[in-house]
N, C-alpha and C positions, 0 to 999 in steps of 0.2 A: 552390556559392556560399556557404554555408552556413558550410560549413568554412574555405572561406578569411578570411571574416571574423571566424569563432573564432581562425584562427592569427596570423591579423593583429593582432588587440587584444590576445592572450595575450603575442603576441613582443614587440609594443610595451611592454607594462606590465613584462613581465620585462627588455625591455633597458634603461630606464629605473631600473627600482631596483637593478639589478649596476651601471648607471654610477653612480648617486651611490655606493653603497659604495665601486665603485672610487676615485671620483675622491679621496672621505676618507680611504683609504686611503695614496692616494698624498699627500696634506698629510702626510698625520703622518709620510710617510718624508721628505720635504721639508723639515720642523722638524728633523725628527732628525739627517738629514746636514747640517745648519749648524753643528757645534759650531765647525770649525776656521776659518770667517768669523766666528763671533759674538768666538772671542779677538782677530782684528785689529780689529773692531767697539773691545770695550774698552780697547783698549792707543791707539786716537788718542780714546776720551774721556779717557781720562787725560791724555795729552798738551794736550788742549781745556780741560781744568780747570787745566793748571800756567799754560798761558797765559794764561789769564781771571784770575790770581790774579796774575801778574807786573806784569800792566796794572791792574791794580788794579779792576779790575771785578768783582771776586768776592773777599767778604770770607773770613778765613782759615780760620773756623770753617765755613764753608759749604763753604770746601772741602776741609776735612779731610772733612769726613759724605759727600759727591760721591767721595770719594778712596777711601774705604772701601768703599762702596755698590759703584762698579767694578771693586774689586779682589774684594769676594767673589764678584760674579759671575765673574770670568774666573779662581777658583779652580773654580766649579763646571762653568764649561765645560771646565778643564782635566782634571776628573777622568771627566767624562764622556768624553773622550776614549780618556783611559788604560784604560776599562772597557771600551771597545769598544761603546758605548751606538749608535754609527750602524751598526755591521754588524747587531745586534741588531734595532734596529729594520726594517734592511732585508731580515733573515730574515722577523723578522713580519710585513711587508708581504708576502712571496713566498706566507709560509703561507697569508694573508686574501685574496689574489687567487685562491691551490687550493682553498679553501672556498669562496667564490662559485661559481666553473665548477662545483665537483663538487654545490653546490646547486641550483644550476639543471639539469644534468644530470640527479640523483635526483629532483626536479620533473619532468621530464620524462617519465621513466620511471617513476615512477610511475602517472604519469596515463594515460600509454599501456597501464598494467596495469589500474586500477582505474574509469580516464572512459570517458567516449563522446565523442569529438570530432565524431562526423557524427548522434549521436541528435539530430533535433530538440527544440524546445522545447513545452512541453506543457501552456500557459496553462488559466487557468479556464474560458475559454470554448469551447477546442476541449474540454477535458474532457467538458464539458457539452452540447456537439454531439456526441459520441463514444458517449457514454450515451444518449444522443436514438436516437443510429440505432441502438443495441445494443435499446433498447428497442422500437424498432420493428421491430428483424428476427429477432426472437423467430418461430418456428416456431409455425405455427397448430396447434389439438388436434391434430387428425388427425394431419399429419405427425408431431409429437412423440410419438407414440403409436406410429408405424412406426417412427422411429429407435429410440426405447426398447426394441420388441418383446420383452417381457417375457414371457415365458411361465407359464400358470397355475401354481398348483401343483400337484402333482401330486394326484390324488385318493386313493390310497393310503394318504395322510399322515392324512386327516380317517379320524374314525371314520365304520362302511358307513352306518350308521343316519341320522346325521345327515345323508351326503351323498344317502342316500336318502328324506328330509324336504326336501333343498333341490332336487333332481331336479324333487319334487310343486310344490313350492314354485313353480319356473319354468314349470311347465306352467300355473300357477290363472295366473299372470301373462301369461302367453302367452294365456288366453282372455277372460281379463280384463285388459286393459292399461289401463286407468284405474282400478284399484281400488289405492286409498290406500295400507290397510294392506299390500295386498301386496307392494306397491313400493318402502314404507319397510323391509320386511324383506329382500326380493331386494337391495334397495342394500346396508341395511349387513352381510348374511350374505357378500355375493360379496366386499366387503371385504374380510372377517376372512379368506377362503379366499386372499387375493390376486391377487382376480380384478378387478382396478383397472378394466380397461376395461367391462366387462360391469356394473362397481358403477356406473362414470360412466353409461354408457346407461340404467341405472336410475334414477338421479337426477334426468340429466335428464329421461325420464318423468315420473317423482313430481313435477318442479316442472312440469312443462306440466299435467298434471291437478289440481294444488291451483290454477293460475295465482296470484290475485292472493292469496290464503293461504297462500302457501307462507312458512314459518317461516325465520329465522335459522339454524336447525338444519342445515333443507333445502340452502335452499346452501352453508352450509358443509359439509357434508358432501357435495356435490357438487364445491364446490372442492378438497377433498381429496382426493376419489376421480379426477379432471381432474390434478392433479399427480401423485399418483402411478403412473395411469396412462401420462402424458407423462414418465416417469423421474428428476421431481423438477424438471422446470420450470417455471414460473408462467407459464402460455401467455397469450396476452389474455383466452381464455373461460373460466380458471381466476380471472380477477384478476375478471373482470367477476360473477362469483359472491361472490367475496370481498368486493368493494366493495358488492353487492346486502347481502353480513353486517351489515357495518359502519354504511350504515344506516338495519338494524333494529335493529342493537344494537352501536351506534360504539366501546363498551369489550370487545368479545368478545374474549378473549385471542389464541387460537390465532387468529382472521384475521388478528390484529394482527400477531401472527410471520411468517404464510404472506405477509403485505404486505410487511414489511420484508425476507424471503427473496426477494421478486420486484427490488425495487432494487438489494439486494444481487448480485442475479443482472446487472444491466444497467447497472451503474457506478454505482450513486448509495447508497456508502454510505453518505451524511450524512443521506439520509433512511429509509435503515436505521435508523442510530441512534436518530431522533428518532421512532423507533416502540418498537423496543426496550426503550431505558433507562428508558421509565418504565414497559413492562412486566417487567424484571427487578428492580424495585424493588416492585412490588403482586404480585408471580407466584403460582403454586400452590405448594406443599409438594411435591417427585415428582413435578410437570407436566411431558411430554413433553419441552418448550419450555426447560425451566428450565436442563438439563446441556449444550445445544447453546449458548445463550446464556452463560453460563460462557465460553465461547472465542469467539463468533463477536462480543461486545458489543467485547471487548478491542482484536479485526481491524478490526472495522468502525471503531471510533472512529480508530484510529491513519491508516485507508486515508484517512479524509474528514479528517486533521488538527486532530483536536479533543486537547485534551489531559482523558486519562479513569482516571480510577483505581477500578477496582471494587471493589465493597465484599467483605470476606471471604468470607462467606456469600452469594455472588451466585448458586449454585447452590443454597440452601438456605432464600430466603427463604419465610416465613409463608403458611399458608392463608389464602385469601380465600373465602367462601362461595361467590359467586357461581361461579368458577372451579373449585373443586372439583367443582361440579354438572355444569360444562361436561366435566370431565376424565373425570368418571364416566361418561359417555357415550360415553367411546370405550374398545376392547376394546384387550389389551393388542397383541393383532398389528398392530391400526392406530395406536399409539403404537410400536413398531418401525421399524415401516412409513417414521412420519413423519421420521424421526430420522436415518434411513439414506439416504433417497430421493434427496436433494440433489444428487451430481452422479454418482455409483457408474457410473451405467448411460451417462450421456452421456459420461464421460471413456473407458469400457471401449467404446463405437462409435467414436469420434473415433479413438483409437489402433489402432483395429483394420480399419476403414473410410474414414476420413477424417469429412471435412466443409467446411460453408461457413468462413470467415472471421470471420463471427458467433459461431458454435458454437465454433469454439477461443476465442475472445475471449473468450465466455460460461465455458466450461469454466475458463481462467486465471484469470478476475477471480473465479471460487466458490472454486476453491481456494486461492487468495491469502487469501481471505477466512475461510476453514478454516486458516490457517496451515500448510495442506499445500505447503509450498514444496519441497520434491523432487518431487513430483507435478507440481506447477505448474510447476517446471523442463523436466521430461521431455515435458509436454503444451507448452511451448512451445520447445522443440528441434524435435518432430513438426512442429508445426504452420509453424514459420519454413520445413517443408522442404516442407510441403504447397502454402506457400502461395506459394511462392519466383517465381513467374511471375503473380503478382496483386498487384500496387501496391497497391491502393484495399483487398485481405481483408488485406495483410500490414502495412497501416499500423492496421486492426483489431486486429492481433494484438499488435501492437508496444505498443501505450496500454494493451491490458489487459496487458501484462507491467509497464509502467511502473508502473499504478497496482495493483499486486499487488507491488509494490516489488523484482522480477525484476532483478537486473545484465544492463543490455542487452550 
């Protein structure tokens, strides 16, 4: 139905502006082809003025200037004649009737190249319901943690010694599992090893035995180890650590990123940005955060239609104390770690395995937002074919291509 009332106002409006050109076009060959009336036209004013001058109703001087006046005219009609000024004109009407048709036709064809006649329309508010349900059908830990399945690394890589310190290490933890220090070090060693899930189960220990002392540190470093264990995606019980950061400490940088990475993950990159831009304007010097934001500030403003120009140095802005102290805290594997995690693991299941409707939606709308549009291409060719017998995942899939700015 849709579409017929697209081709209905469309034909309407185009048959409308070819009839007026036509019909002007056709005047002006109208005017043109009169030259050979307009000379009998002048030859009975002539006649009209000898009369009027006979009867004495028209003084002589009046009509000598009357007499003149018509006779230059029906010199100039007569030369238009001899020039052939009405065939002329009636070629140029033929050409301006071939240029209409073949403009409307390249109109046409065009659009059937470059439109979507049957894409629906994709207001603000289904936007925002779209992002609604993308947000809510985010993948709880656990599952995000099985689709990820990420494998440790391997133990050959670590020096023996060391991994023979962290062996001891899990056993004092294993007979003591409410001991602090051990906790905070099992978390962020298993970390640095890439042992995301095993850091998360640490964490959360560490924060059930501090309970209501548990530091800003604590969940943040819990929410990181929650993401990237879940393959880079901001599950609810990663955000809900994130939000525990913020607060204890509402300007912590890096939650503010892992905040704005979660929006960005679920359609709303406007309040992406509004996390962002005023931490790519106070950022660290070499902070994780700083070279990912460099490109992701530039997507994200463009996706939510802000008009943004970054500053030169947007990956190079100034230390902040505080920030620095924060940055120093994390090792450099877990600044790898953070930078890469985004969608790597989720786009390599989806094309390999499939997924929900969500998940391709999710996967499009990150890499749209990465500026990975071949990626984003390819993840939604997959996905249009995965999902090709589900309405309701495939109309999912379709708003994160739109608003990944994807040619449907």
């Amino acid at each position: 139905m849709a579409g017929i009332w697209f081709w209905g106002v469309a034909g309407a409006m185009g048959f409308a502006v070819a009839a007026h050109l036509l019909r002007a076009l056709a005047r002006g060959g109208a005017v043109a082809e009169a030259g050979p009336m307009a000379l009998e036209l002048y030859k009975s004013q002539l006649a009209e003025v000898e009369r009027d001058l006979a009867k004495g109703t028209l003084e002589a001087g009046e009509a000598e200037r009357l007499r003149i006046e018509v006779q230059r005219r029906m010199l100039d009609a007569a030369k238009a004649a001899e020039t052939g000024a009405p065939q002329a004109a009636g070629l140029g009407q033929r050409l301006g009737f071939g240029a209409i048709i073949a403009a409307l036709a390249g109109a046409i064809g065009l659009y059937f190249t470059l439109g979507a006649p049957d894409y629906p329309d994709l207001p603000l508010s289904k936007r925002l319901a779209l992002a609604q349900a993308a947000y809510g059908a985010r993948p709880s830990q656990a599952e995000a943690e099985a689709e990820a399945a990420a494998p440790p690394a391997p133990a050959s890589e670590a020096d023996p010694e060391f991994m023979a310190l962290i062996e001891q290490l899990r056993s004092a933890v294993a007979q003591r599992p409410r001991d602090i220090e051990g906790l905070t070090l099992l978390a962020r060693n298993e970390a640095q090893l890439g042992n995301f899930v095993a850091s998360r189960r640490a964490y959360e220990a560490l924060l059930a035995a501090k309970g209501q002392a548990a530091s800003a540190d604590d969940y943040l470093g819990a929410a990181q180890a929650m993401i990237a264990a879940a393959g880079g995606i901001v599950t609810a019980q990663a955000e809900a650590a994130l939000m525990q950061t913020l607060k204890l400490e509402p300007e912590n940088e890096l939650a503010r990123y892992f905040a704005g990475l979660m929006f960005a993950q679920t359609g709303r990159p406007d309040r992406a940005f509004e996390l962002w831009e005023p931490l790519s304007l106070k950022g660290t010097q070499g902070a994780p955060w700083s070279a990912p934001l460099a490109t992701l500030l530039p997507e994200v403003a463009a996706a939510a239609g802000i008009n943004y120009t970054p500053p030169a140095d947007l990956a190079q802005i100034g230390p902040d104390a505080a920030a620095m102290a924060a940055a120093a805290e994390m090792t450099s594997e877990e600044q790898r770690s953070m930078i890469s995690m985004m969608v790597t693991g989720l786009e390599a299941r989806l094309l390999e395995a499939g997924g929900t409707g969500a998940e391709w939606a999710r996967l499009i709308t990150s890499l749209g937002v990465l500026g990975e549009m071949p990626r984003a291409e390819v993840a939604l060719r997959a996905a249009r074919a995965a999902m090709a017998d589900d309405p309701a995942a495939l109309t999912l899939v379709e708003a994160a291509a739109a608003q990944a700015g994807l040619a449907p």
